[in-house]
C-alpha positions, 0 to 999 in steps of 0.5 A: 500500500502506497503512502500516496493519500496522506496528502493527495492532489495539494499542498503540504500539510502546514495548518497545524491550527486545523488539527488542534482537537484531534485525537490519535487513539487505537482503533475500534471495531466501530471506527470500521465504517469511516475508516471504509468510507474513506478509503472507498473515496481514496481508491475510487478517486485515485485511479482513472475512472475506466478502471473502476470496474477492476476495483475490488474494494473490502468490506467492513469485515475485511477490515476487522479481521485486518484489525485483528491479525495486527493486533494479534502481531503487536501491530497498531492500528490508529485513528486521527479522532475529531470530535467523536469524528474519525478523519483518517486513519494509519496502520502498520503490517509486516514488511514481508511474511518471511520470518528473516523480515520479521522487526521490518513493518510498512505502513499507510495512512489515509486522511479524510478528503475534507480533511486534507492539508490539515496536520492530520498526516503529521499527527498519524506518522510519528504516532505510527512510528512510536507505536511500532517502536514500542512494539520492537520493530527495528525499520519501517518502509512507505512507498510513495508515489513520486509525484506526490511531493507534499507526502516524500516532504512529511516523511523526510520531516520524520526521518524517513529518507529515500531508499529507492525509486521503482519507475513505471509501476503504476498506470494513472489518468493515462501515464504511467507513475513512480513510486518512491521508497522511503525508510526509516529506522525505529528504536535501535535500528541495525545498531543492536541484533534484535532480542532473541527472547522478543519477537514482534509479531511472530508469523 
């Protein structure tokens, strides 16, 4: 999943004031029906209207067994709370299922179309990354579309740099599209082998 709906189609997200009353918190099974409404409008906007009809999009229950197996992996699953409002949301999920990939998670945030350049994105990331932190997982990866310059900006301003380019992957709106990896290092990183008596969501 690609990072390319943190801040889709503008400008960096720079009003901070808009933010202010927003809650990140841990998702509930009642959050699924904003979280799929947003998405919904994300992947039906995100792609040229022909290709509409390919659009396999999840259901509600998709999400909660989603939600389930990442908590079950020490996985977080969060919420940007406005109001009793969810305005987007940010999860993490195993960067591969090989057990050699296990202390590596990528991630995707999505922020509700009319909450967009809001701050929304720059209060889901870097609780996103303490929270897989905390969990044990040494790196964390995003991939983003490259033209998406606002969202490559968010992750630089939280210590995520540019790891690779994959040119011409995807096809949107008549072009063909880049996306850009980028990653992070989460608590001890690579300095430090990984704890051999813990385990972040063992697979």
């Amino acid at each position: 999943m690609t990072l390319q709906d943190v801040e889709n189609n503008g400008g960096p997200e720079t009003n901070g004031a808009a933010a202010r009353g927003v809650v990140v918190r841990a998702s509930r099974d009642s959050d699924v029906g904003a979280m799929l409404a947003i998405y919904l409008h994300h992947i039906r906007h995100g792609v040229d209207p022909s290709q509409h009809h390919d659009i396999e999009p999840p259901d509600a229950e998709d999400i909660k067994r989603r939600r389930k197996n990442m908590q079950k992996h020490k996985l977080p699953h969060l919420v940007a709370d406005l109001a009793g409002v969810v305005v987007g949301y940010a999860y993490a999920v195993p960067f591969r299922k090989r057990p050699a990939y296990r202390h590596v998670v990528k991630h995707s945030i999505y922020v509700h179309h009319e909450h967009l350049h809001c701050g929304i994105g720059r209060l889901l990331l870097p609780a996103l990354v303490d929270a897989c932190a905390a969990s044990g997982y040494r790196q964390m990866i995003g991939y983003i579309d490259a033209a998406n310059r606002p969202s490559i900006q968010l992750h630089e301003a939280f210590g995520f740099r540019q790891v690779g380019r994959l040119p011409s992957i995807g096809f949107k709106f008549g072009q063909w599209t880049d996306s850009v990896m980028m990653q992070r290092s989460l608590g001890l990183g690579a300095t430090t082998p990984p704890d051999a008596l813990c385990f972040p969501g063992r697979l």
